[in-house]
C-alpha positions as CSV (number, residue, x, y, z in Angstrom):
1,X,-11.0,-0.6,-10.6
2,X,-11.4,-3.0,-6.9
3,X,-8.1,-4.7,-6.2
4,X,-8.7,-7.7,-4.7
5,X,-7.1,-8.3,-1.1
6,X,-5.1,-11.5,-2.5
7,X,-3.8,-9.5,-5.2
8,X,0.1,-8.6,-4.6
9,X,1.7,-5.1,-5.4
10,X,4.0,-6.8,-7.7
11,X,7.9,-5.4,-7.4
12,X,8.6,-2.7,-4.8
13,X,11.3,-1.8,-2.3
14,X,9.3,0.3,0.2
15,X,5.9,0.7,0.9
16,X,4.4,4.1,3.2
17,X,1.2,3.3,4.7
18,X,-0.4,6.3,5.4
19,X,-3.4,6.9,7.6
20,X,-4.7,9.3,10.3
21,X,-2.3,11.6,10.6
22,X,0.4,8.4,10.4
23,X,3.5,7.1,8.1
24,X,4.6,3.4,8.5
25,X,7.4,3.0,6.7
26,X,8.4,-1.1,5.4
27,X,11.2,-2.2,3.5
28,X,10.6,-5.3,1.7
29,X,13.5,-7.8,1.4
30,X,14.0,-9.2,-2.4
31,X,12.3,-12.8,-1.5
32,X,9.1,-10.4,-0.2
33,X,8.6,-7.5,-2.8
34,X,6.9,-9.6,-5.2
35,X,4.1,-11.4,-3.0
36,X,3.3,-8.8,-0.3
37,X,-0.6,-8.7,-0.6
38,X,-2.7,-5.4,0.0
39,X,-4.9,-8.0,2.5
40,X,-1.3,-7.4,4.5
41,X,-1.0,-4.0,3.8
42,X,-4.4,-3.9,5.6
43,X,-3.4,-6.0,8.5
44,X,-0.4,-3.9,8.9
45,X,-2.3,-1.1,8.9
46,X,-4.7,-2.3,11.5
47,X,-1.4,-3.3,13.2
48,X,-0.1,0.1,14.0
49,X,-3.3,1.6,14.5
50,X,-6.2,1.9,11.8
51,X,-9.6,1.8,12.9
52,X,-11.4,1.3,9.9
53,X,-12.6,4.7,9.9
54,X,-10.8,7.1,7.0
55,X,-9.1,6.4,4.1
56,X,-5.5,4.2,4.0
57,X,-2.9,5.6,1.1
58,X,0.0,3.2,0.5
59,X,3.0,4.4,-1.9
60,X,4.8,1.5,-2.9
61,X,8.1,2.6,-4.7
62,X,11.6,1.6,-6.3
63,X,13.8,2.8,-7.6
64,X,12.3,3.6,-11.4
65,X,8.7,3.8,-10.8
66,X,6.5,3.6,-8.2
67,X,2.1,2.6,-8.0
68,X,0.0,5.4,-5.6
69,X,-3.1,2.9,-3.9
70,X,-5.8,3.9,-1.6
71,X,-8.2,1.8,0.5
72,X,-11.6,3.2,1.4
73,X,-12.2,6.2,-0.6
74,X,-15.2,4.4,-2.3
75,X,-15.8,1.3,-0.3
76,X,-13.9,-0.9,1.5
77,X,-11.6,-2.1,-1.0
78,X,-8.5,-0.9,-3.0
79,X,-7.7,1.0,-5.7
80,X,-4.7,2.0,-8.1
81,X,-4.6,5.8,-8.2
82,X,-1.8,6.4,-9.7
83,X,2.1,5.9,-10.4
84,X,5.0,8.0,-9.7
85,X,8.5,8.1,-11.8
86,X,11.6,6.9,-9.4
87,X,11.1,7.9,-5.7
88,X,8.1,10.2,-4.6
């Protein structure tokens, strides 16, 4: 299923953005966690080095559960790949 770049990653403490070999780490202040938009989890990407060229996983987690997302694997877009229990 595309996730659309507006769309937000709903509630989430930290978020990884892995790519190439590279971790950026981010930890979201309360007023953040619930509007941070994977069209800025691009842009940070891009920030700290993506090309465009590979695939982009993002973990964003809490403390209960956590959502697995990946950009590029099919297309440019994103997609939910999973979730995780607590921290990964």
């Amino acid at each position: 299923m595309r996730i659309k770049g507006t769309d937000t990653i709903d509630y989430a403490d930290s978020i990884c953005i892995i790519f190439g070999g590279k971790c950026v780490k981010e930890y979201l202040p309360d007023e953040r966690c619930l509007d941070y938009t994977f069209d800025e989890l691009l842009n940070d990407a891009r920030e700290n080095g993506y090309t465009g060229e590979g695939t982009i996983l993002v973990v964003a987690e809490s403390r209960l559960s956590g959502t697995v997302y990946r950009y590029g694997n099919y297309g440019p877009y994103w997609t939910k790949i999973g979730t995780t229990i607590g921290y990964a």
